[in-house]
N, C-alpha and C positions, 0 to 999 in steps of 0.2 A: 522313312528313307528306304527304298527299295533299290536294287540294282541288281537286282534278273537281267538276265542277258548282258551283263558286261565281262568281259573278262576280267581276269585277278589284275593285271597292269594296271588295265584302264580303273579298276573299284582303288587302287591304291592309290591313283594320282588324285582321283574324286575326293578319297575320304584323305587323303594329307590336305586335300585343297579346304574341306570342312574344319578341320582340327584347326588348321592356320586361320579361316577367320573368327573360329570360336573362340579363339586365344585372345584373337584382335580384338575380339568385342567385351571380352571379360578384365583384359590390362585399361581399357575403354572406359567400360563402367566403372572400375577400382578408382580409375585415375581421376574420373568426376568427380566419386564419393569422397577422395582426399580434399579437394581443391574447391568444394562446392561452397564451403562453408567461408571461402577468403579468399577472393583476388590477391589481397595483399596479407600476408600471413604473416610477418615480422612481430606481431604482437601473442603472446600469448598470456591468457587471464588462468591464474585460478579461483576456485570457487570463493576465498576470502574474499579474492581482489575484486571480483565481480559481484559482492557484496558489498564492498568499500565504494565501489564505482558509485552502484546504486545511491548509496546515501550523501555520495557529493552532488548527483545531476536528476534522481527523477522526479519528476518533473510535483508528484503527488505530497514527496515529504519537504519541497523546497517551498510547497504551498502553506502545510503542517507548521515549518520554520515561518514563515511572515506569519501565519495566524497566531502565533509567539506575541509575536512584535504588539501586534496590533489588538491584542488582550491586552499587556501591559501599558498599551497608549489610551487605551478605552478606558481602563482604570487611575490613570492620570487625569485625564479627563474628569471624569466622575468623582476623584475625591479635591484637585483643586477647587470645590468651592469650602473649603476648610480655607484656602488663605484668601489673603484681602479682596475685596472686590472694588477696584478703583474705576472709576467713570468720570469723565469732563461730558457736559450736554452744555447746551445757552441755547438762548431765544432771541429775540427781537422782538420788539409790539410796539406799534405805533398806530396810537388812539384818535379815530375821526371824530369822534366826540368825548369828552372826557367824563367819567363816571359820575356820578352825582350821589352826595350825600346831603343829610340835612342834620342841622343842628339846633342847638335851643338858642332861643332868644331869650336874653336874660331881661331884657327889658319889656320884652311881652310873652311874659310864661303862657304856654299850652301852645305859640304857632311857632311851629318849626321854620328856620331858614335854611330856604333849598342853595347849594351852590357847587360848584361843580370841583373836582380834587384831582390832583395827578401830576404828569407829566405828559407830554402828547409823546414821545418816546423813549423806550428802556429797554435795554440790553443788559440779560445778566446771565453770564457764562459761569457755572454750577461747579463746582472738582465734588462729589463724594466718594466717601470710603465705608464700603460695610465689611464687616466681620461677623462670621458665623461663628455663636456659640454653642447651640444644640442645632439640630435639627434628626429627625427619626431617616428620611432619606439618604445623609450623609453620612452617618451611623452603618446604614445596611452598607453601603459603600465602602465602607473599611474596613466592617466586618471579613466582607464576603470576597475581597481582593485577592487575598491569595488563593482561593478556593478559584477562583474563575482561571488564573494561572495555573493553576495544580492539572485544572480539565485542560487547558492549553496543550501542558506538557503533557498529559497522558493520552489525551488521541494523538502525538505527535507519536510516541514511543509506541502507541497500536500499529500506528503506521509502516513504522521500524521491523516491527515483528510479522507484519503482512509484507515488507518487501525482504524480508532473510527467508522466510515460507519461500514464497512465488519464486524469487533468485534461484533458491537451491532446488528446489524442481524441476525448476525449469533447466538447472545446468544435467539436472540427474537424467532427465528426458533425453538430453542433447546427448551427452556421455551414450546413454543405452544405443542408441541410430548407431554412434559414430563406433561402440565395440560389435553391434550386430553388422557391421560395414564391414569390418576385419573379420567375423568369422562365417560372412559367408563369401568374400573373396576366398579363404580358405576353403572353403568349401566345392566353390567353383572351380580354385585348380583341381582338388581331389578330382572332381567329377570329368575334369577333364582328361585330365591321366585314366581314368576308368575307359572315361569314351576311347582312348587311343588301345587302351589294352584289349578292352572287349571287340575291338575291330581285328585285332593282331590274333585274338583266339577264333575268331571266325573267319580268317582269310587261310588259317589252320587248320579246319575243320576240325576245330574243337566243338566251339560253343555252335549256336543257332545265330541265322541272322538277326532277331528279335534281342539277343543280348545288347547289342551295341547302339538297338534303336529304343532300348528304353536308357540305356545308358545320355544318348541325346535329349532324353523326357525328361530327363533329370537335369541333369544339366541348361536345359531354357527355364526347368522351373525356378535351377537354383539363381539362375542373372534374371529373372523377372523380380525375383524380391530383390538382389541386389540393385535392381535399377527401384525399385520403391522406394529401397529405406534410403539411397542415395538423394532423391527428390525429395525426403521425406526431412532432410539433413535442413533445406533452405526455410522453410518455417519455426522449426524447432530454434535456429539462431534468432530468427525475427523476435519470437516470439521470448527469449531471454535479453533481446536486445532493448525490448519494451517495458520492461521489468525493472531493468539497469536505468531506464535513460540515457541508453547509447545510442548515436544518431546513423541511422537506417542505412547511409549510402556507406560508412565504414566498415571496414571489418576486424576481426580480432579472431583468433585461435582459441580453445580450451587447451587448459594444461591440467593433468589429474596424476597422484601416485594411485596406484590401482592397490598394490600393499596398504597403503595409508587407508583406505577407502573400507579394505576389508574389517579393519578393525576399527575402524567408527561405526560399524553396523550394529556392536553392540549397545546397549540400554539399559539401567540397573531398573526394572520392574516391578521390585517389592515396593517402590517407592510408592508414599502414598496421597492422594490429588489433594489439593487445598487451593480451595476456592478463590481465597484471597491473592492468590498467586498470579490468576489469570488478570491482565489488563483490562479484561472488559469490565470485572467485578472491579476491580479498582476503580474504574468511570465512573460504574453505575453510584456507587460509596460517595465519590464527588458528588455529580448530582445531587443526590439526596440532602447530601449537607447545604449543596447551595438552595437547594427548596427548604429546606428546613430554617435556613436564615432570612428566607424571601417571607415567612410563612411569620417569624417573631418580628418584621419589619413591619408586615399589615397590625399586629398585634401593640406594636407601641404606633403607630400613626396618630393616636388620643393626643400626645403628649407634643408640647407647645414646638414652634418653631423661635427661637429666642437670637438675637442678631444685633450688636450693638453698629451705630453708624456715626458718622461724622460728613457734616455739609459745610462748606467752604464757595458764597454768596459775594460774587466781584460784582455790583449793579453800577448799571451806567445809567441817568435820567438827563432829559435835557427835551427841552421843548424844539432845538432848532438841530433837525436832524446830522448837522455838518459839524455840529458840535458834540453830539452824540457820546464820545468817548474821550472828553475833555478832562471830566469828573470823574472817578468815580468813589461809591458808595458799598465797602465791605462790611459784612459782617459775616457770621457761621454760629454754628451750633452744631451738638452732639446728643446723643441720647440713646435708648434703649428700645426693641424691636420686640414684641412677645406675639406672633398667632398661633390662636388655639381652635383648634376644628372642633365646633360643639356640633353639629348635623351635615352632615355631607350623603346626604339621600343611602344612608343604608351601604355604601360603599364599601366602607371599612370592613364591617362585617360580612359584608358576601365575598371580598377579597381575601376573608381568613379562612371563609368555609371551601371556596374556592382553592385554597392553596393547599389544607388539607386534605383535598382529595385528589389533587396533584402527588402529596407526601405517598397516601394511598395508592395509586398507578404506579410509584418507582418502588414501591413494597413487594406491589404483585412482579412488576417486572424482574426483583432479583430471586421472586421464587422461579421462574420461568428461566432468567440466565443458568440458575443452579440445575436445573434438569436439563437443560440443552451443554451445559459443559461435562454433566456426569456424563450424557451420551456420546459427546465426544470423546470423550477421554475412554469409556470402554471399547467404542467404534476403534480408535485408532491403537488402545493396547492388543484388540483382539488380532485385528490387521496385523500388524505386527507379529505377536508372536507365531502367527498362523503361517507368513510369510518368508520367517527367521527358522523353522524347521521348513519350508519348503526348499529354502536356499540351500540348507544340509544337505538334504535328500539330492537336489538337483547337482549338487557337487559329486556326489557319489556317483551319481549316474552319469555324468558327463566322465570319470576315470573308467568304467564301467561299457562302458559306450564306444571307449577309444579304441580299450582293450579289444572288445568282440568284431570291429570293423577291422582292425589290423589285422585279425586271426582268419575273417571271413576272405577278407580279400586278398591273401596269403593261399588259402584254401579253394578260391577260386581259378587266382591262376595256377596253379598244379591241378585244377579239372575234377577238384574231390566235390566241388558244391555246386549248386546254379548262380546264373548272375542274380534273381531274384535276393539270393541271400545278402548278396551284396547291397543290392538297392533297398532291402530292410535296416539292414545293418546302419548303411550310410543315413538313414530317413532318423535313425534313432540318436542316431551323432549328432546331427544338427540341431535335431527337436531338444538332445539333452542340452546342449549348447548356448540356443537359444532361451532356453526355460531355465537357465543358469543365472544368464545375464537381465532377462527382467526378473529371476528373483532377488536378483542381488541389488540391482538398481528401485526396484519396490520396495526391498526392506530398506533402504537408504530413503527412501519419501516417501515413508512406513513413523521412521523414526522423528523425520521432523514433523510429522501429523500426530506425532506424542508430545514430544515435547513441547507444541505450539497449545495443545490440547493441556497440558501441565502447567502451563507458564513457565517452562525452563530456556525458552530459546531467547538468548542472547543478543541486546541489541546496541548495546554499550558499544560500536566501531568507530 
């Protein structure tokens, strides 16, 4: 911004014409960054509530819930063949030739007489009823029922504790945009008060003309990140809106106490990790038990299948088809069911050795779950604490920061410093400012990458 050769009138009406539309374009951007997040703003969520949301509509744990269902309908399934099994069948036959028997002649022993036996038509419609007494496959079926519910419900509740994770991130994510939004509109009026002063000390011949035109360098720098993080506001919603199961074309508000917020940052840390705690190790534990029941299933397969039944025989006989069902001829019977599988090509026991080393893979896998949760849980204690003294630190230095920008720019307009002081000064405000609020919003998604890492995070909503 140069303005050699104007006079002082004409440079005042120039730079009040600058100041007025850097004003406009910074109320401009502010007014975006409020409004970007909601056409219609009537609604405002907090981080519970948009926890709660989650678990009524997305779309991942409404899936979790029917895979509920539909374990518990698998297992109905599977153990009804414990009660009756009732069946009606019939047939029809009608004989083009009639079967031939032969009998003795008693009047001439050794030649058979040949003659033919039957009916030329029967119809005999069947009711049986079998009952299961033992069998080794219905056995494992009732064993292992509640264990396949138990996996139901514990990927359900993984699930739970992957969308309280992703929610609260995501809302921590959204919070950080929308407090770096507020301080650097603050920041931008500063700088624009600057701009107007550092013009007012150079129309003075105070300062140089270079005072006022870095004062402007500052100031586009400070509305270019306000226009970032403003643009930056429209994903960060999408992207907790995906989370929740909230549908794309509506909108909603965050609502947060920033008091409250500070004091959930803390963590009790002597606490100490146990494995059992974590939902995956709880899985893996299921599993095992359901191999380990699949594994003493192939192990009784030897043993008999035993089945009592009852047949219930309505016969209809008659030679002239229109008469067919004129007569008929019942009887029934009942009795006893035993199969025993003496050689089934080796089966049995390659489906025991087989399952064993099934037992084997979910052995090694929970040495593997145990070293990848230790590492988690150090990863995000280390995080944490590293981030929990940076947040101190960055507190001190944002009171710190305020302090010497107040003094500088007090000391500048009385002509004791340069603007450079100033444009330090002001550089170390924001920076402290800014490295405030992503420390405090990091240790906040610090914390839940412990306790998720812990098994502590809550998912009982």
């Amino acid at each position: 911004m140069i303005l050699k050769g104007v006079n002082p009138l004409s440079r005042s009406v120039i730079f009040r014409g600058l100041v007025f539309i850097t004003c406009c374009l910074t109320v401009n951007l502010g007014a975006r960054a409020q409004a970007a997040p909601a056409a219609d703003s009537s609604s405002y969520l907090t981080l519970d509530q948009c926890i709660d949301y989650a678990f009524k509509h997305q779309p991942a744990l409404a899936q979790s819930n029917i895979n509920i269902s539909i374990t518990k309908l698998t297992n109905a399934i599977a153990l009804s063949g414990w009660l009756p099994q009732v069946n009606l069948t019939g047939s029809i036959t009608h004989y083009n030739e009639l079967p031939t028997n032969f009998i003795s002649d008693t009047a001439h022993p050794g030649n058979p007489i040949k003659q033919q036996t039957g009916v030329i038509n029967t119809s005999i419609p069947v009711l049986s009823v079998t009952q299961a007494i033992f069998s080794p496959s219905l056995l494992y079926a009732a064993k292992s029922e509640h264990l396949y519910v138990q996996q139901a419900l514990q990927i359900t509740d993984s699930t739970k504790i992957g969308l309280v994770s992703d929610v609260s991130k995501a809302f921590y994510n959204l919070l950080l945009t929308l407090e770096q939004i507020n301080v650097l509109k603050e920041d931008t009026a500063r700088l624009s008060k600057n701009l107007a002063d550092a013009y007012h000390q150079y129309v003075g011949g105070i300062v140089d003309m270079t005072d006022y035109q870095e004062a402007a360098i500052s100031l586009n720098n400070s509305k270019a990140q306000l226009k970032q993080a403003a643009e930056n506001v429209v994903p960060q919603y999408a992207t907790l809106k995906q989370f929740m199961g909230f549908p794309p074309a509506d909108q909603f508000n965050v609502s947060f106490d920033t008091v409250q917020m500070k004091r959930d940052i803390f963590f009790d840390t002597t606490q100490q990790l146990v494995f059992e705690k974590r939902i995956e190790f709880q899985l893996l534990q299921t599993n095992r038990n359901i191999q380990h029941q699949l594994t003493d299933s192939y192990r009784l397969a030897f043993l008999p299948t035993v089945s009592a039944f009852f047949n219930y025989n309505f016969e209809f006989e008659n030679n002239n088809f229109s008469s067919l069902y004129g007569n008929a001829f019942p009887y029934s019977y009942l009795g006893l069911s035993v199969s025993l599988p003496i050689f089934t090509g080796f089966s049995r026991l390659e489906n025991i050795r087989k399952a064993r080393l099934q037992e084997q893979l979910l052995d090694w896998s929970q040495v593997s779950l145990k070293s990848q949760i230790y590492t988690e849980y150090t990863t995000a204690l280390a995080n944490y604490r590293g981030n929990l003294y940076n947040l101190r630190m960055m507190q001190d230095n944002v009171a710190m920061a305020r302090n010497v920008y107040d003094i500088v720019t007090l000391q500048y307009q009385q002509g004791v410093v340069a603007y450079l002081n100033v444009i330090t000064a002001e550089s170390n405000l924001i920076t402290s400012e800014i490295g405030y609020l992503n420390a405090l919003f990091t240790v906040l998604s610090n914390k839940v990458d412990l306790q998720k890492a812990m098994g502590f995070i809550s998912y009982n909503h």
